[in-house]
C-alpha positions in Angstrom: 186.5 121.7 -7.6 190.1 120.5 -6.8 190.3 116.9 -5.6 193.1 116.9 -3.4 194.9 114.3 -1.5 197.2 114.9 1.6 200.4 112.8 1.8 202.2 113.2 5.6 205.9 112.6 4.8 209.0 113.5 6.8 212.7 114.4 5.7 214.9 111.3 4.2 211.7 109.0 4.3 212.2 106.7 1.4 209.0 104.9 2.3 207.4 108.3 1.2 209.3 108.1 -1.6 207.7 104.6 -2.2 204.3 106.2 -1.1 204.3 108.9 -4.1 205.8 106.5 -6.3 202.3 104.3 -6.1 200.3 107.6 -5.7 201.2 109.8 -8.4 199.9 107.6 -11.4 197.2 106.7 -9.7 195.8 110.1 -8.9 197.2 111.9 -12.4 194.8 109.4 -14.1 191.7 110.2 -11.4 192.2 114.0 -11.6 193.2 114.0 -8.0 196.2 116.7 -6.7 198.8 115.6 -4.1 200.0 118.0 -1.2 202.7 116.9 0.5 203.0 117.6 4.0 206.3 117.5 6.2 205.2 116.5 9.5 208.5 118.7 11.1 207.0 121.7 10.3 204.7 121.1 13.3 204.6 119.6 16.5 201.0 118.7 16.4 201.7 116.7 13.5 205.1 115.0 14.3 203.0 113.7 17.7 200.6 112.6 15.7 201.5 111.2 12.4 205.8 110.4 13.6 206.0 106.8 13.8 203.0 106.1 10.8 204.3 108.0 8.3 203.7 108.3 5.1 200.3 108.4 5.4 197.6 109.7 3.0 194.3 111.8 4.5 191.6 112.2 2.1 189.4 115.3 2.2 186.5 113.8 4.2 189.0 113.3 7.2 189.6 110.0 6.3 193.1 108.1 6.0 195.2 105.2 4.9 198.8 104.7 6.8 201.7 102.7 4.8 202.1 100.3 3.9 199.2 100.3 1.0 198.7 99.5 -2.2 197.9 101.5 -6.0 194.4 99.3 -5.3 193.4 100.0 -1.8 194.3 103.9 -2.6 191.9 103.8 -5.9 189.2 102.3 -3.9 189.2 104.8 -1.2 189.7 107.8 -4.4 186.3 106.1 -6.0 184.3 106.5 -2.5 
């Protein structure tokens, strides 16, 4: 099974570029994948996520807006 890990990003967000680079050494060493997801791409998602991006949803639903940290991200990957 494929543990994957949703980031919600946007175009020329450089605090998603500050998100992935916490996230992807944390989640090559945890066996986790990341999946970017633009949030322009869809209007649903640009309501919801436009002002609190980057944000990462887990697969139970679950999610952890910026800012964060390498720790807090680990923690919720170890749940």
């Amino acid at each position: 099974m494929v543990k994957q890990l949703t980031l919600y990003t946007g175009p020329s967000c450089h605090l998603c570029e500050q998100a992935k680079t916490i996230l992807y050494p944390l989640i090559s060493h945890q066996g986790w994948e990341l999946v970017e997801v633009n949030i322009r791409e869809s209007g649903d998602l640009k309501q919801r996520y436009g002002t609190r991006i980057p944000v990462v949803a887990l697969p139970d639903g679950s999610e952890k807006g910026w800012p964060f940290t390498a720790a807090q991200i680990g923690r919720l990957l170890d749940v």
